[in-house]
C-alpha positions as CSV (number, residue, x, y, z in Angstrom):
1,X,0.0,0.0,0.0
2,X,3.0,2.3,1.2
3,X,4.4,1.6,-2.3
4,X,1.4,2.2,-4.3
5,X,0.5,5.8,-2.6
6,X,5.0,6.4,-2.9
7,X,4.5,5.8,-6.7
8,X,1.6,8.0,-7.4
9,X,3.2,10.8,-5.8
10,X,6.3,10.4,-7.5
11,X,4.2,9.9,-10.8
12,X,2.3,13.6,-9.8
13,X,5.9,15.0,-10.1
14,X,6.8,13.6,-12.7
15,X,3.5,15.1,-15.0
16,X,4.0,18.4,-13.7
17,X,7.6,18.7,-14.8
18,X,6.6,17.5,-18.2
19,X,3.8,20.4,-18.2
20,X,6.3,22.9,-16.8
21,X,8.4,21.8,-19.7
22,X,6.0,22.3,-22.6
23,X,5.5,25.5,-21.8
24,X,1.8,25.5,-19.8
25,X,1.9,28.2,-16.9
26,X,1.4,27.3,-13.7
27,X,-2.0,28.6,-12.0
28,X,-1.6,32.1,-10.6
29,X,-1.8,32.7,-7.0
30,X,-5.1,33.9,-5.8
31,X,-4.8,37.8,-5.4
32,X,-6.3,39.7,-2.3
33,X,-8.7,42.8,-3.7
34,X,-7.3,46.1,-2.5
35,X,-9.5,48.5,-0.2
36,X,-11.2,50.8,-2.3
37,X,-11.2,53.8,-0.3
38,X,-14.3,55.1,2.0
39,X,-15.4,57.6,-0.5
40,X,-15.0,55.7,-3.6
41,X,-16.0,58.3,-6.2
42,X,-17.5,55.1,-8.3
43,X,-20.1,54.9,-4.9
44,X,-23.4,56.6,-6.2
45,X,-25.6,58.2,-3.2
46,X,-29.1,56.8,-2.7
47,X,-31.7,59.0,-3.7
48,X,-33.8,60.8,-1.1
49,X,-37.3,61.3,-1.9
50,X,-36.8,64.2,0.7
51,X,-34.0,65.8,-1.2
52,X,-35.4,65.5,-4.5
53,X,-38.9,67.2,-3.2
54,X,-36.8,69.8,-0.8
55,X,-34.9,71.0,-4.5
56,X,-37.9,71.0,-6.6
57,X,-39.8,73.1,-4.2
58,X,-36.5,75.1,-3.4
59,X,-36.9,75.3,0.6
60,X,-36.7,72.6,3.8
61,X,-39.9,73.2,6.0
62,X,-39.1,72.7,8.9
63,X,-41.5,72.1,12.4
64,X,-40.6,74.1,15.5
65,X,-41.7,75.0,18.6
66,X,-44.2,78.1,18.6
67,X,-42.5,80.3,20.8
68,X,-39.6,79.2,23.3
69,X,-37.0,81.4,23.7
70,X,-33.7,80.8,22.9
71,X,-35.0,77.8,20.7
72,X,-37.7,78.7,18.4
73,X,-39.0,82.2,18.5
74,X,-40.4,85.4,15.8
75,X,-38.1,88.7,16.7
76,X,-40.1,92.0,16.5
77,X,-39.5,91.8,12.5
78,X,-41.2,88.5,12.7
79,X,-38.2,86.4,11.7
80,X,-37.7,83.3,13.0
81,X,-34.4,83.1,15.8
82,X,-33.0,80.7,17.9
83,X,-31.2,77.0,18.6
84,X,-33.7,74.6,16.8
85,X,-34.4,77.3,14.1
86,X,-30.3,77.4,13.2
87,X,-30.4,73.7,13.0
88,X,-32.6,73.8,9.9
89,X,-30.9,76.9,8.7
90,X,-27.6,74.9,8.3
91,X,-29.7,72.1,6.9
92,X,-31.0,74.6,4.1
93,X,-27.1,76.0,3.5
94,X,-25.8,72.0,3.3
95,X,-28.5,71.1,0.4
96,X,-29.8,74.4,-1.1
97,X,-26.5,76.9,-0.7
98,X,-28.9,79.2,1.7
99,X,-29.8,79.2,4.7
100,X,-32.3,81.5,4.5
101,X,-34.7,79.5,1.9
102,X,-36.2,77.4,4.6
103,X,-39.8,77.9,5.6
104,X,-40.7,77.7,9.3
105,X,-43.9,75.8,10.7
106,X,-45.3,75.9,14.3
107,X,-46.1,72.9,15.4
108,X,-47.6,71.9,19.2
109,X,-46.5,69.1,21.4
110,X,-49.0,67.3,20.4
111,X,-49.2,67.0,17.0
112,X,-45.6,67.5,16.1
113,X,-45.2,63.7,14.9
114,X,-48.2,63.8,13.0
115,X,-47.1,67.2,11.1
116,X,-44.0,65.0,10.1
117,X,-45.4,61.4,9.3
118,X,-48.1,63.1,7.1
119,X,-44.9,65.0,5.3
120,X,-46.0,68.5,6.2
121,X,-42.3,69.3,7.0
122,X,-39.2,68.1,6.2
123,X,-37.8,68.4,9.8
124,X,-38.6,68.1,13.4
125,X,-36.5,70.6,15.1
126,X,-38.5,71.2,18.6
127,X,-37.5,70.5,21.7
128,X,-38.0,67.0,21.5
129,X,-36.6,64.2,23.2
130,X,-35.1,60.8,21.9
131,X,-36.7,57.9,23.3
132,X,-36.7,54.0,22.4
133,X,-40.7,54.0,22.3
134,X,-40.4,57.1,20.1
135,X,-37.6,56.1,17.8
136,X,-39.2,52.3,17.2
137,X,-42.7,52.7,17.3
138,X,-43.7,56.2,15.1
139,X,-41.7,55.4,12.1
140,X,-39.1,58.2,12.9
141,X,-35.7,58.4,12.9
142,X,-33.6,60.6,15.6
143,X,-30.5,62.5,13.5
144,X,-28.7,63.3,15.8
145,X,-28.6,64.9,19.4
146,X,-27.9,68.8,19.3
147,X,-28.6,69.5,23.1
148,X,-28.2,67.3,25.9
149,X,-30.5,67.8,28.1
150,X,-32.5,66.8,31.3
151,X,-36.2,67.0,33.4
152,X,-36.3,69.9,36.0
153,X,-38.3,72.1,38.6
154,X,-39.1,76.0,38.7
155,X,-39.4,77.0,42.0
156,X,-40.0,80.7,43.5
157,X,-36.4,81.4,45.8
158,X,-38.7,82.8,48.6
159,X,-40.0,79.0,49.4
160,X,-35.9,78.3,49.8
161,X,-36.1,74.7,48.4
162,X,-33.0,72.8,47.8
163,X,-34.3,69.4,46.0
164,X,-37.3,68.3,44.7
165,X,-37.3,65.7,47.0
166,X,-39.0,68.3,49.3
167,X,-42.2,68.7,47.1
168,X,-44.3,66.2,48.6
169,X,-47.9,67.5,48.7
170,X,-46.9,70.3,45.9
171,X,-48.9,71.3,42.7
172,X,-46.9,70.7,40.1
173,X,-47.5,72.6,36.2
174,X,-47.1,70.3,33.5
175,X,-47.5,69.6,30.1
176,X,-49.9,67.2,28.2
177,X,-48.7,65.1,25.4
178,X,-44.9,65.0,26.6
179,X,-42.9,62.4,28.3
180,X,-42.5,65.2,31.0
181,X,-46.1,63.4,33.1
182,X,-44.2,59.8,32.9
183,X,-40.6,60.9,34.4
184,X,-42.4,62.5,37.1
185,X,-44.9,60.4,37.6
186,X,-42.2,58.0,38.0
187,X,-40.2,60.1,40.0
188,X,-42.6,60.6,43.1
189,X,-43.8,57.1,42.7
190,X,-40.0,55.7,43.7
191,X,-39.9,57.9,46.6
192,X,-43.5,57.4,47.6
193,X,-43.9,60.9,47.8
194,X,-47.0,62.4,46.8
195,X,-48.0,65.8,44.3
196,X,-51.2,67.6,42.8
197,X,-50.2,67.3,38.6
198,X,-51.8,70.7,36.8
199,X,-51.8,69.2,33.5
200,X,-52.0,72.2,30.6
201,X,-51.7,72.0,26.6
202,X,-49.0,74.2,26.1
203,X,-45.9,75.7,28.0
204,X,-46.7,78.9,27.6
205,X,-50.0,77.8,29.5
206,X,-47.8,76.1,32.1
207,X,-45.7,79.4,32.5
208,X,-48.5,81.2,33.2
209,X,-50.5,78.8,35.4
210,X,-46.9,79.1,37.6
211,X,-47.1,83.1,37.5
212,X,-50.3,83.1,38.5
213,X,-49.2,80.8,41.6
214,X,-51.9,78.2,40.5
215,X,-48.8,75.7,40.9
216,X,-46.1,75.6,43.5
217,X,-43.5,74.7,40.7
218,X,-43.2,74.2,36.9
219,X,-41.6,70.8,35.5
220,X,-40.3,70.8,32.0
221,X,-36.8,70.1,30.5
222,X,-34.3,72.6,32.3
223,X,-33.6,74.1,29.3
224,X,-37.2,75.6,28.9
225,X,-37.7,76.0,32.4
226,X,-34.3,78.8,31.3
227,X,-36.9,80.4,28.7
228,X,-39.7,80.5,30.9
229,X,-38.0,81.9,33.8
230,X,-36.2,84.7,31.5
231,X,-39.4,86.1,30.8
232,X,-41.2,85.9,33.8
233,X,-42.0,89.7,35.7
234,X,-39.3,89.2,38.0
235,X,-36.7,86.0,37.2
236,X,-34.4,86.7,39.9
237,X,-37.5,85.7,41.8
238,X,-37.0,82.1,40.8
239,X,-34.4,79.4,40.8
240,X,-34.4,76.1,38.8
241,X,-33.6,73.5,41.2
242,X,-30.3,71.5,41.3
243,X,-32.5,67.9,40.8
244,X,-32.8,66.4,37.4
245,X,-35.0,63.6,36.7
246,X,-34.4,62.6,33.6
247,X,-32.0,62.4,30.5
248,X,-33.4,64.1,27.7
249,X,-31.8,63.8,24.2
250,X,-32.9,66.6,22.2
251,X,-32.7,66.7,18.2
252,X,-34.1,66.9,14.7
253,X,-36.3,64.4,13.8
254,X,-36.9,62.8,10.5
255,X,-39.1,60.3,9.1
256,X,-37.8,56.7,8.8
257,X,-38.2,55.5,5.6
258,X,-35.7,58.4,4.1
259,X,-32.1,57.1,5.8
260,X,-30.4,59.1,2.7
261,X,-32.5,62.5,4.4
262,X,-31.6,61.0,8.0
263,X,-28.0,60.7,6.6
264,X,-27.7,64.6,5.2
265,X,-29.2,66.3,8.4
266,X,-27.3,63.9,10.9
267,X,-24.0,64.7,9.3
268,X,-24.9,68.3,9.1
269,X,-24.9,68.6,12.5
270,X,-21.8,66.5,12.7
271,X,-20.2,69.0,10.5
272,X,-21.0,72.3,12.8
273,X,-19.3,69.9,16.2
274,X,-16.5,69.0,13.7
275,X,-16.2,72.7,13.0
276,X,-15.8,74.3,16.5
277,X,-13.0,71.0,17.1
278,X,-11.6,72.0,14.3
279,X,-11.3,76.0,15.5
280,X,-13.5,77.0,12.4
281,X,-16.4,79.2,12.9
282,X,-18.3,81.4,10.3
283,X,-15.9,84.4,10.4
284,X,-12.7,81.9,9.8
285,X,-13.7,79.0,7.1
286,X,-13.0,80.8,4.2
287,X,-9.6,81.5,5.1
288,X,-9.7,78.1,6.5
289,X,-10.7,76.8,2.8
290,X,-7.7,78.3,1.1
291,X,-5.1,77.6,3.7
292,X,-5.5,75.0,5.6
293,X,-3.2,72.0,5.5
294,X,-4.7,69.4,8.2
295,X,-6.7,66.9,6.4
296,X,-9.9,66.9,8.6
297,X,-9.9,70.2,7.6
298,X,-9.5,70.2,4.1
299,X,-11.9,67.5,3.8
300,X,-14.8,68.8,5.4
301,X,-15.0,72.0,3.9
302,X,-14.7,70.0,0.3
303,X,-10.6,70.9,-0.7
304,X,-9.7,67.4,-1.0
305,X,-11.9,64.1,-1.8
306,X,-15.7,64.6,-2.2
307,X,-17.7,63.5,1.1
308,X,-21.1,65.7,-0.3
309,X,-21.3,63.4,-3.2
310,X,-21.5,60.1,-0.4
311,X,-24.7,62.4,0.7
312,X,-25.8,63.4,-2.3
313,X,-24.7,66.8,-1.9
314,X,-22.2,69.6,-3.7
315,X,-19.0,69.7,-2.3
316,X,-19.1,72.8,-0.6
317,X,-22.7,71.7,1.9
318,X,-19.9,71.7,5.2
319,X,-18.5,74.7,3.9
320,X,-22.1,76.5,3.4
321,X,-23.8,75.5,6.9
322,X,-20.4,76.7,8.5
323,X,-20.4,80.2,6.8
324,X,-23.8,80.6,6.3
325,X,-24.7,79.6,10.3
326,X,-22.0,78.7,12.1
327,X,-20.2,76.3,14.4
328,X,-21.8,74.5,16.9
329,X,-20.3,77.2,19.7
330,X,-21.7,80.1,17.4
331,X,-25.0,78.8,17.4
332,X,-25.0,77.5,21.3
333,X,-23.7,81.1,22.1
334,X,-25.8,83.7,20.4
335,X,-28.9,81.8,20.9
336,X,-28.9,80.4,24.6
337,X,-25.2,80.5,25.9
338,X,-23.5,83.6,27.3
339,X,-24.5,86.4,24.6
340,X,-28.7,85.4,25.3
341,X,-31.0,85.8,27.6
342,X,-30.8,82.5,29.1
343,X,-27.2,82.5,29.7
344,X,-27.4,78.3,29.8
345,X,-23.7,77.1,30.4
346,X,-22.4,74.3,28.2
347,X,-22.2,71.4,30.7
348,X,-23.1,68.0,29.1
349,X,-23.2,70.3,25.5
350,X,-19.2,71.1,25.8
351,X,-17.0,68.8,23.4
352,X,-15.7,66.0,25.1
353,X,-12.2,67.5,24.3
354,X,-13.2,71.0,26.2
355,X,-10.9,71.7,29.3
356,X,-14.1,70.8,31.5
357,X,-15.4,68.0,29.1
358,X,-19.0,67.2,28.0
359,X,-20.8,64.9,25.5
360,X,-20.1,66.6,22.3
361,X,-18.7,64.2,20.0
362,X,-19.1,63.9,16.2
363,X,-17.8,60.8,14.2
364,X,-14.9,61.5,11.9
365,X,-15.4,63.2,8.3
366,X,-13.5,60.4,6.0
């Protein structure tokens, strides 16, 4: 047996030579593919219905709050102003070249994920808060978080509270049609305390339920519990109380069966983060566009490669939101930081890389 299988090899040897000899080539070694590159130019975008209506119509419409200052807001001109209002205005500068050609549409609490299922805008941009029963059960998709967020109480300084664990037996102002009844709900429940809920449609109802002292305090998302109080008679006559209850993700919301439109405004917000990390604001990106030499750089705001064409997009849309709008610290600054009203400090809405670090953190343009 040992001799048979010995022979047969020797015979294998023995054939090959001979075909090595008369000239046949030997089979090629199997060759591994080389990466193509992240941003092949041969990859064509998906369409987005979204897109292809926004440019035929020439504007985004986008839903926002109707009247919360330092978010969404008419000035005495009757222009729109504010955080969630510059979110679509860089959306309008990334797929239009102007921020300006956007057309704003109030929309309430309670009907603000109707107004975007039915396709009446283009954008939710309101105060709203990502949540799982949200994001997987109204066909909508969450973009992207633009302000971190969480569940407070408005208190008036002459009852001296400290913690909202010290409400039990208080009337409390909230909204209907927010998830601002269930976190509190669940937050007296744990501590078996006890509380009175004045349930109103609107906040600007719930503001002036609390003025009128029809409530002890006002619960909302400390952010508009910062806009109510700034235009209250007296603010210095109230304090928001150091207990949060809640995390709430705030953001622009889309409609889910678009990801190429999810894909556009999420990395348009990316793009203003990546901006103020970068050291690029509205005042600076030209000269930024013609000088820079760090790649990040050059490749967001279009110099080298072609990232807008991945989205659809020219090659300039970074480039556009940044000059037309802003960085991310532009916007958070004129609108509710240190040069508003509210005065908010960043906190959890610093960049993660800030001397005193927050959440901020956008994925890497490549």
């Amino acid at each position: 047996m040992i001799r048979r299988l010995a022979a047969s090899a020797l015979l294998s040897l023995v054939l090959a030579a001979c075909g090595r000899d008369s000239g046949e080539a030997p089979e090629p070694e199997p060759v591994a593919e080389t990466p193509r590159p992240a941003a092949s130019r041969d990859f064509a975008a998906t369409p987005s219905p979204t897109l292809q209506s926004v440019r035929r119509r020439g504007y985004v419409t986008c839903g926002v709050h109707n009247g919360l200052s330092g978010f969404a807001v008419r000035d005495v001109r009757g222009a729109w102003r504010g955080f969630d209002v510059d979110i679509c205005r860089a959306v309008a500068a990334a797929v239009l070249g102007d921020a300006q050609a956007v057309r704003f549409r109030p929309v309430s609490a309670q009907d603000r994920f109707a107004e975007l299922q039915d396709g009446r805008i283009d954008i939710l941009s309101r105060n709203t808060s990502w949540t799982l029963s949200r994001d997987a059960g109204l066909g909508v998709d969450f973009a992207a978080v633009t302000y971190y967020d969480g569940q407070g109480f408005l208190a008036r300084r002459a009852l001296n509270l400290t913690s909202a664990d010290e409400l039990n037996g208080a009337r409390i102002c909230v909204q209907a049609g927010t998830v601002t009844e269930g976190n509190l709900a669940d937050y007296f429940r744990a501590r078996a305390l006890s509380y009175t809920p004045v349930v109103v449609d609107t906040e600007e109802a719930a503001r002036t339920a609390y003025e009128a002292e029809s409530c002890d305090v006002f619960s909302a998302d400390v952010s508009a519990l910062a806009s109510a109080r700034s235009i209250l008679n007296n603010p210095n006559a109230h304090v928001i109380l150091p207990t949060v209850i809640s995390k709430e993700p705030l953001g622009p919301v889309v409609r889910q069966d678009d990801p190429a439109w999810t894909d556009i405004v999420r990395w348009t917000v990316n793009a203003l983060i990546l901006a103020e990390e970068l050291g690029i604001n509205s005042t600076t990106v030209e000269a930024s566009r013609e000088t820079a030499s760090d790649p990040a750089t050059r490749r967001l705001l279009g110099v080298d490669g072609d990232l807008g064409e991945l989205l659809g997009l020219k090659t300039d849309w970074a480039f556009q939101a940044i000059r037309q709008v802003g960085a991310y610290n532009e916007i958070f600054r004129r609108n509710i930081g240190a040069d508003s009203g509210l005065k908010l400090e960043r906190g959890l809405n610093a960049l993660w890389s800030a001397p005193d670090p927050g959440l901020l953190y956008a994925p890497p343009a490549l």
